[in-house]
C-alpha positions as CSV (number, residue, x, y, z in Angstrom):
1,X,-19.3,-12.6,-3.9
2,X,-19.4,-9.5,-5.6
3,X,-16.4,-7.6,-6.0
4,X,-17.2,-4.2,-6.9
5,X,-19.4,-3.3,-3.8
6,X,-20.3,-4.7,-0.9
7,X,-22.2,-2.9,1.7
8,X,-22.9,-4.8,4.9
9,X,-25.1,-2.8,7.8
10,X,-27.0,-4.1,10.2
11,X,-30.1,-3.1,9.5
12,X,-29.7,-5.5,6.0
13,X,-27.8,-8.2,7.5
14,X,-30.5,-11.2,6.6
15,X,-30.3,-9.9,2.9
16,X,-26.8,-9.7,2.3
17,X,-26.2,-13.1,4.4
18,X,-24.5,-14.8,1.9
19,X,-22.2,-12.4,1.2
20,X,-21.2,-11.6,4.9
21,X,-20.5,-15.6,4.5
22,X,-17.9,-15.1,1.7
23,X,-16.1,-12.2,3.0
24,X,-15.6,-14.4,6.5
25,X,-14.3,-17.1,4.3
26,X,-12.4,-15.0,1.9
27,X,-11.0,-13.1,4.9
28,X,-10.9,-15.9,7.8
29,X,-11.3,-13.2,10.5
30,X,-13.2,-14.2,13.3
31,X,-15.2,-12.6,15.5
32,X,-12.8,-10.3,17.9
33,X,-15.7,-9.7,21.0
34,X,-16.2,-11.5,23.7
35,X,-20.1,-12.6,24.2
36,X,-20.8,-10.5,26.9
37,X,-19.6,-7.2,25.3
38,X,-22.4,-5.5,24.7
39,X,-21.1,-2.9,21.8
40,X,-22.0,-3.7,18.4
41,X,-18.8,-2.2,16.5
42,X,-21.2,-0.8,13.9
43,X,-20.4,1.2,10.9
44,X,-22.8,3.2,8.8
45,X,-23.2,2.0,5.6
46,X,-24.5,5.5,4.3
47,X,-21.5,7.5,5.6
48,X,-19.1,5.2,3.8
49,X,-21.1,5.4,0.8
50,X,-20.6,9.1,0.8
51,X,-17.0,8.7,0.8
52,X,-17.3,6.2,-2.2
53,X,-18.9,9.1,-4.2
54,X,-16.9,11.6,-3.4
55,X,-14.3,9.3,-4.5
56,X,-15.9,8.3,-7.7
57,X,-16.4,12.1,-8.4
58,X,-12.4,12.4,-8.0
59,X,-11.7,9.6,-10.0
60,X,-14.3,11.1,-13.1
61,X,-11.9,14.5,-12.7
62,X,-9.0,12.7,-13.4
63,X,-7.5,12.6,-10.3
64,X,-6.3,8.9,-10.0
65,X,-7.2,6.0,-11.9
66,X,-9.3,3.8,-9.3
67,X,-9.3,2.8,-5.6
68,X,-9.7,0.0,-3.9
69,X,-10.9,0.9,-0.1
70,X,-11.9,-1.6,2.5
71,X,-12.9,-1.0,6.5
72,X,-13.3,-3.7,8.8
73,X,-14.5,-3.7,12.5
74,X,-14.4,-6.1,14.9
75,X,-13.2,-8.9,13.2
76,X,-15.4,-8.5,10.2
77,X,-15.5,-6.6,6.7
78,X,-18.3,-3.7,7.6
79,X,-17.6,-2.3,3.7
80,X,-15.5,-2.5,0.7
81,X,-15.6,-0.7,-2.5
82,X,-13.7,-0.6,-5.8
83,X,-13.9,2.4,-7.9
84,X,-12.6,3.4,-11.3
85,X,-10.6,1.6,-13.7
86,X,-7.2,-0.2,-12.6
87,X,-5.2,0.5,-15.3
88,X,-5.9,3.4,-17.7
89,X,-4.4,2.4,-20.6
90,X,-6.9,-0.7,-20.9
91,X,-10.2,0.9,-19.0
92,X,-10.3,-2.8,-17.1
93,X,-12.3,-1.9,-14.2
94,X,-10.8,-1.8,-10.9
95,X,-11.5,-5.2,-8.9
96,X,-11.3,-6.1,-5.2
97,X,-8.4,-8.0,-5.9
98,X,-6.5,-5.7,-8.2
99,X,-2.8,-6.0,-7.0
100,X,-0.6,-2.4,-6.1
101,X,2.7,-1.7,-5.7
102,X,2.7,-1.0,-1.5
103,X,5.9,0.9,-1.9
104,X,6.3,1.7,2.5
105,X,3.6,-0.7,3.4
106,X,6.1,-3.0,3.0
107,X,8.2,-1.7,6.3
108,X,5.4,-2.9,8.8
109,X,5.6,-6.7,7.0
110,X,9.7,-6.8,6.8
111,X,9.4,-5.4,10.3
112,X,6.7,-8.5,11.9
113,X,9.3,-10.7,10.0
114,X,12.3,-9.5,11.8
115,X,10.5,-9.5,15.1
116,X,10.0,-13.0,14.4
117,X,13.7,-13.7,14.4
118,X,13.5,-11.9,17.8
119,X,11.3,-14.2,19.2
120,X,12.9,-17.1,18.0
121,X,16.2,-15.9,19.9
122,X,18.5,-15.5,16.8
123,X,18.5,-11.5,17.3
124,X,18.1,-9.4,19.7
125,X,16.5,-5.6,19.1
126,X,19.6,-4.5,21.6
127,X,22.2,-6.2,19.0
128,X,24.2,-3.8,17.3
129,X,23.8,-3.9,13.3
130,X,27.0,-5.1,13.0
131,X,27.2,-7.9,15.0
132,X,25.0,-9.2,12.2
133,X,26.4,-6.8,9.5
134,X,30.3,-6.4,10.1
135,X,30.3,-4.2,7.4
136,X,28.7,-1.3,9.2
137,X,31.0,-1.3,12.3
138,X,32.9,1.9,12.0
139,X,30.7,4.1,10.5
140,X,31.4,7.8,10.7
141,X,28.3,11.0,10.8
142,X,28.2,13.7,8.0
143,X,28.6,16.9,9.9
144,X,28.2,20.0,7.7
145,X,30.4,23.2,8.1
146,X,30.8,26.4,6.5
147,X,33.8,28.2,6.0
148,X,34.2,32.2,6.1
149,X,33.0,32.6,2.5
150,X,29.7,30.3,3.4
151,X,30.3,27.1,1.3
152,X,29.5,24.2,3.0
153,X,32.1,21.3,3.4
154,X,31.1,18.0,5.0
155,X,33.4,17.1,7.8
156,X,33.1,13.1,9.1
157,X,33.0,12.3,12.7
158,X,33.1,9.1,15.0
159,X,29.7,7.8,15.7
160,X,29.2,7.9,19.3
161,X,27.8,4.7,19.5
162,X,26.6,2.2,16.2
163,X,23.2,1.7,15.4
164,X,21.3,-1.1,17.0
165,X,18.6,-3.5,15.8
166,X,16.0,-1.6,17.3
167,X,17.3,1.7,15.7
168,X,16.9,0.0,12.3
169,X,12.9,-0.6,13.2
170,X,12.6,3.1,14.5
171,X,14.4,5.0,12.0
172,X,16.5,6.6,14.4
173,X,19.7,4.5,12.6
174,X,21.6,7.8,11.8
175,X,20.9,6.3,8.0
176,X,19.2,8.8,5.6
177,X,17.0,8.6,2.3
178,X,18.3,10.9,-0.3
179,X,15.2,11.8,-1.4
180,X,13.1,13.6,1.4
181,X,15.3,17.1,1.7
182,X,18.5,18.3,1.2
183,X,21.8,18.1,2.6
184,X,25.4,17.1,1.6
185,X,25.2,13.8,3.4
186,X,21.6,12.8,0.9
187,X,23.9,14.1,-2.0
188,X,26.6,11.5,-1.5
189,X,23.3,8.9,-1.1
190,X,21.9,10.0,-4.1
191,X,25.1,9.7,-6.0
192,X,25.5,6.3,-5.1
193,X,22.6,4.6,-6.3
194,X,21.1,3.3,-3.6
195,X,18.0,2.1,-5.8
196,X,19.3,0.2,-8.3
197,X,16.9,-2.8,-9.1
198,X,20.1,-4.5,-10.2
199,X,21.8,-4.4,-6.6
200,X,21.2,-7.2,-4.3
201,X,20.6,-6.4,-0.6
202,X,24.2,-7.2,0.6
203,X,25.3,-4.9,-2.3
204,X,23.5,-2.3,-0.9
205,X,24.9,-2.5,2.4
206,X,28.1,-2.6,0.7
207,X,27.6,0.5,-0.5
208,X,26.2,2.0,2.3
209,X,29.4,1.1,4.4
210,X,31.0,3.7,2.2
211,X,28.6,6.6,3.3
212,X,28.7,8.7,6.0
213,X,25.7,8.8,8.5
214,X,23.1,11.9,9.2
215,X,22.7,11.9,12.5
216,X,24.8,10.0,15.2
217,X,22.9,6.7,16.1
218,X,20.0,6.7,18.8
219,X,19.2,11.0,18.4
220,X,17.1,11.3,15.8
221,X,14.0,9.9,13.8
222,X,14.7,10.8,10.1
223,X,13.0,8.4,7.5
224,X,15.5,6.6,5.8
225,X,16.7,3.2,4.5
226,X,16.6,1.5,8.0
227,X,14.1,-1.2,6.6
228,X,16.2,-1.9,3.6
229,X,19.5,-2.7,6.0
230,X,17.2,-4.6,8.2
231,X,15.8,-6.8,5.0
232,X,20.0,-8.0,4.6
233,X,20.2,-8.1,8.4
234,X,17.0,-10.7,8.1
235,X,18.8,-12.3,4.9
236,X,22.1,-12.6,7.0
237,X,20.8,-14.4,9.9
238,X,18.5,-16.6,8.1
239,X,20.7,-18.0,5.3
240,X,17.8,-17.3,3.1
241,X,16.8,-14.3,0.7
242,X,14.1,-12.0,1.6
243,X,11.4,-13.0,-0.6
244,X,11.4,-16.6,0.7
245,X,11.9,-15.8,4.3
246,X,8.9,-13.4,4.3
247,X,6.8,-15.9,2.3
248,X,7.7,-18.9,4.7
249,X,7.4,-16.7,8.2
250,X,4.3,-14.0,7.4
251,X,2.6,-14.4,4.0
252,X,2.0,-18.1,3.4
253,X,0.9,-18.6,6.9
254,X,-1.4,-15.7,6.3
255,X,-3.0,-17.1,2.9
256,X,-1.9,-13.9,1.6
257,X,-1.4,-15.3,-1.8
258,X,-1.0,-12.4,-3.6
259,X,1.5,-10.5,-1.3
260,X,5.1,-10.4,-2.5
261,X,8.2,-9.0,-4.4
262,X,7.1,-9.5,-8.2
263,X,3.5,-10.4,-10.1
264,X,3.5,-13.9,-11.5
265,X,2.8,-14.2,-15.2
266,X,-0.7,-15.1,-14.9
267,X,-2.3,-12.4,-12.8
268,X,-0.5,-9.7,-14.9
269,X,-3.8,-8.5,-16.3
270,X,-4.6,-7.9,-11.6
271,X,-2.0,-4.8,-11.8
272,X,-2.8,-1.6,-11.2
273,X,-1.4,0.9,-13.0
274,X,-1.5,5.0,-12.2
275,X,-1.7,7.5,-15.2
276,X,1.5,8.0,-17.6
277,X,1.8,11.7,-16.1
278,X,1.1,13.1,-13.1
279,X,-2.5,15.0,-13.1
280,X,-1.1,17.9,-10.9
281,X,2.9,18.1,-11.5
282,X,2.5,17.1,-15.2
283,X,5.8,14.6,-14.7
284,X,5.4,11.0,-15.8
285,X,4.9,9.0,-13.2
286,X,7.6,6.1,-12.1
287,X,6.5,3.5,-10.8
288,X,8.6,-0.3,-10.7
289,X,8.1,-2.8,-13.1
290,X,6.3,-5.4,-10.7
291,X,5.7,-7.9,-13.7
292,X,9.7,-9.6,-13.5
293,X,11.4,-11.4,-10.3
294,X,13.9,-8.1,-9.0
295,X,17.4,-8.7,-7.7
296,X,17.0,-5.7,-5.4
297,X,14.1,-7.0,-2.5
298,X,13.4,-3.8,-1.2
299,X,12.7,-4.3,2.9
300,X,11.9,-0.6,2.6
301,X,9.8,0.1,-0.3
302,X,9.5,-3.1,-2.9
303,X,6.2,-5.4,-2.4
304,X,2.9,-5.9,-3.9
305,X,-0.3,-6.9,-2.5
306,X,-3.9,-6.7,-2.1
307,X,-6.8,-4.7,0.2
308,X,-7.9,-8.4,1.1
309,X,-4.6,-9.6,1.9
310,X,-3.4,-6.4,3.5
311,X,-6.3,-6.8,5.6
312,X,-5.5,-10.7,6.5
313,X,-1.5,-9.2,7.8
314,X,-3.7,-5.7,10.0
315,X,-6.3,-8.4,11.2
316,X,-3.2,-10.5,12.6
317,X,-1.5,-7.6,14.2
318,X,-5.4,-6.6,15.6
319,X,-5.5,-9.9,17.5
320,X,-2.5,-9.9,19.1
321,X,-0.1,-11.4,16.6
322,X,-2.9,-14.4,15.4
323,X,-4.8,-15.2,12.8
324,X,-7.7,-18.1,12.4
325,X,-5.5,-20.3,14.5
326,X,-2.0,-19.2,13.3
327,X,0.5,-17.5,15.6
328,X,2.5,-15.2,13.8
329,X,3.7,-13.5,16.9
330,X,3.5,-12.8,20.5
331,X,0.9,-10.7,22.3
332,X,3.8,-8.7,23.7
333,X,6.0,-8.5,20.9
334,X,2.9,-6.8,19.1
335,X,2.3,-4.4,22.2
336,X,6.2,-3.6,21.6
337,X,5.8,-3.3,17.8
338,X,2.6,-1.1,18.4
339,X,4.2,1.3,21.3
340,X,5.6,4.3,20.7
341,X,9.6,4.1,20.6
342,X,10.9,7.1,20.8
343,X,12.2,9.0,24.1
344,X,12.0,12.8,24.7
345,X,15.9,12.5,24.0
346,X,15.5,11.6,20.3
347,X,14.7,14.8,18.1
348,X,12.3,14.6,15.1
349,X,14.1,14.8,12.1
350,X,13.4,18.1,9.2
351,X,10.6,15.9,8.0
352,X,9.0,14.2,10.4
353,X,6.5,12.3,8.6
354,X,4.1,10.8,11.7
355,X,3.1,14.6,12.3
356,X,1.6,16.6,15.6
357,X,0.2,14.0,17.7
358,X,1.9,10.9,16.3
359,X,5.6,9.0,18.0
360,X,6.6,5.8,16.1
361,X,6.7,2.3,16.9
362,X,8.5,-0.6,15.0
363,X,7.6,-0.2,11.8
364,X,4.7,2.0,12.5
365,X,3.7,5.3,13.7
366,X,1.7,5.6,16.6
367,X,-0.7,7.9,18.0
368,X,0.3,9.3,21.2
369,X,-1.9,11.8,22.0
370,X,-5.8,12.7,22.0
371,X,-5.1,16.0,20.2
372,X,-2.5,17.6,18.6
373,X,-3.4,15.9,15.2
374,X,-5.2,17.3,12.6
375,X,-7.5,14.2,12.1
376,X,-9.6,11.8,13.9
377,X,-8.1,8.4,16.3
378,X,-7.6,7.3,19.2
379,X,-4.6,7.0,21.9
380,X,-2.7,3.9,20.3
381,X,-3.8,3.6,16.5
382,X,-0.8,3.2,14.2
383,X,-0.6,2.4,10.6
384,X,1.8,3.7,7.6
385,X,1.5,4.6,4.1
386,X,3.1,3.7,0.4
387,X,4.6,7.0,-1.9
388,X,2.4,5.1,-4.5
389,X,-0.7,5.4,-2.8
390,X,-1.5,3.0,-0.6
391,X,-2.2,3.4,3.4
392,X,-3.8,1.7,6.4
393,X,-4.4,2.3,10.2
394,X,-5.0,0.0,12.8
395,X,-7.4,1.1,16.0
396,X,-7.1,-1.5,18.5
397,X,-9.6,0.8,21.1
398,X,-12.2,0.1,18.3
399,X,-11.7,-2.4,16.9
400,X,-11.2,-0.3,13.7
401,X,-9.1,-1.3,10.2
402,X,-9.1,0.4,6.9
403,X,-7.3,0.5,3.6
404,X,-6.7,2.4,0.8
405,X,-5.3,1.5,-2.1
406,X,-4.4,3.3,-5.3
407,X,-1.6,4.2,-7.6
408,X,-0.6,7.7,-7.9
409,X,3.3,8.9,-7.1
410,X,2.8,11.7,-5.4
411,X,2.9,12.0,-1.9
412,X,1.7,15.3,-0.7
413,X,-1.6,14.9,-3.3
414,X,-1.8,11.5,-1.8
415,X,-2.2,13.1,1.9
416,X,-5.4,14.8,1.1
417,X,-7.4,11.7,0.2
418,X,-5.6,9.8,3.0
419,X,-6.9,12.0,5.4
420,X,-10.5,12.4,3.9
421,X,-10.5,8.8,3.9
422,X,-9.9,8.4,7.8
423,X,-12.2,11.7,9.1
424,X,-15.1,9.7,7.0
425,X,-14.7,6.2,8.3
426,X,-14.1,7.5,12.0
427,X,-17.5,9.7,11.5
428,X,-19.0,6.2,10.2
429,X,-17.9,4.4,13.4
430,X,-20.9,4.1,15.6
């Protein structure tokens, strides 16, 4: 099969036969239709093409490195590409298979493998974090005041009620990131290292125990390290460290056999690598050193994996929860995941990253309106994104997945080509 580009239409289908073969084996997504629905699902080959050169013309300006996208419809890859070089230091070509750091993509898997633990009776989305995580109980919101000279002072107050299970898949935890804004409360995050590689996951709750909250539980969406607490929540009720649980619950019975915490030794020359400084802010760019097993597993931000494998986990989630014979989970808890979650009482936080048009699910954000956004969907698509580069979206109505991957730390340069890369493949639909 090649792996550079593959352009399946229609019109070609007997010619490229035996690739359409090793994509369906590759990718072991069957057909999604039923026989008597009489759309085809296409995509235009053309359209997508135009998109890979306008993509290749960004990567010869220096923009990023390479890409890896791939769109597939109705159960089957309609068109994949890899552009540019995946690392710049060595000028090896990007490949199909190149492996990225996911960074927030990581949030929708820790999220399917927490919902498993739902299904299975062992936690409930109403259970109050610290029923599994006594260490939270207690906590107490950051409430900033200023006294007559206008310095700000933080004054603690009694959360009104802890944060639940479900809050933790929302965002709406009252938990914060230090790094999106500014406030007194992300000042006492970011002066306790939240990040450190060398933490483990119940060290990290640890220390956040110590911190006040933003917001009281339940009122607000603010993006934050929900995902991380839920990852030690997950370790905590399993016995077993995140890594293994996701491998034993999602990404094994996936075949997504490049999906997880750290590279192994032997597919170190797969990595993608961005550029040493930013192209735009000049800054050298930061990305985690994927090539060693971490002692921090990062629920919220810490996984690698590939377009192929990503699109094995969206596939799954497409079909109800099921994948080439393997129940991951329910059709309902998937209609749940996939919903949008927040009630007119819970406010958007100052950075409200879903945007005009979009409410948020577990793990996801979801599209919950026609309009109001400033790109193309439909009612119900949801999907997330990676600060390194990465993104996907999910369109059950048509039967619609695609993925972008690349590695460039910088989020609002990153939004451009995210959103040229959706208006394209929607215009492609047919």
């Amino acid at each position: 099969m090649q792996r550079t580009r593959i352009y399946l239409a229609a019109r070609s289908l007997k010619r490229f036969a035996p690739a359409l073969l090793a994509i369906t084996i590759l990718f072991g997504c069957a057909p999604l239709q039923s026989h008597n629905d009489a759309r085809t699902y296409a995509v235009s080959t053309a359209r997508l093409k135009q998109l890979s050169a306008l993509t290749a013309a960004d990567v010869q300006k220096g923009q990023f490195p390479g890409v890896v996208m791939l769109v597939a419809r109705n159960g089957k890859v309609a068109y994949s590409d890899a552009i540019g070089v995946q690392d710049p230091k060595t000028g090896t070509p990007m490949q199909m298979d190149s492996i990225f750091r996911i960074a927030s993509m990581t949030k929708p898997l820790v999220t399917v493998g927490a919902l498993t633990l739902v299904e299975d009776g062992r936690i409930q989305l109403a259970d109050s974090v610290s029923r599994h995580l006594p260490e939270l109980k207690g906590l107490q919101v950051g409430v900033e005041k200023q006294d007559a000279s206008g310095k700000a002072s933080l004054e603690l107050v009694p959360a009104q009620r802890e944060m639940t299970v479900q809050d933790l898949l929302r965002h709406t935890s009252g938990l914060t990131y230090g790094i999106f804004g500014k406030s007194l409360v992300k000042d006492e995050y970011n002066k306790a290292g939240l990040f450190n590689p060398a933490q483990s996951n119940a060290e990290l709750v640890t220390k956040l125990s110590k911190l006040p909250l933003a917001f009281q539980p339940g009122t607000t969406w603010d993006y934050s390290m929900s995902t991380d607490v839920l990852g030690a929540l997950v370790e905590r009720v399993s016995g077993q460290t995140l890594d293994i649980f996701l491998a034993e619950r999602v990404t094994k019975p996936l075949r997504m056999k490049d999906t997880g915490f750290w590279v192994d030794t032997a597919q170190h020359s797969r990595i993608a690598e961005p550029f040493e400084l930013d192209p735009d802010t000049k800054v050298p760019a930061r990305v985690p050193d994927v090539r060693k097993q971490p002692r921090f597993l990062s629920g919220g931000g810490g996984m690698v994996s590939t377009a192929p494998d990503y699109l094995r986990f969206t596939q799954m989630l497409l079909n109800g929860g099921e994948l080439d014979g393997v129940r991951i989970l329910s059709r309902k808890t998937v209609e749940l995941m996939t919903s949008h979650q927040l009630g007119s009482s819970i406010a958007r936080g100052p950075r409200y990253f879903p945007g005009p048009g979009y409410g948020f699910g577990l793990g996801v954000q979801v599209r919950i309106a026609a309009g109001e956004a400033a790109s193309l969907g439909s009612v119900g698509d949801y999907g997330w994104n990676g600060v390194y580069g990465t993104t996907f979206f999910v369109d059950s109505k048509e039967r619609l997945i695609a993925i972008w991957m690349m590695q460039r730390p910088n989020l609002p340069a990153n939004a451009y080509f995210w959103r040229r890369m959706r208006s394209v493949v929607y215009t492609a639909i047919e």
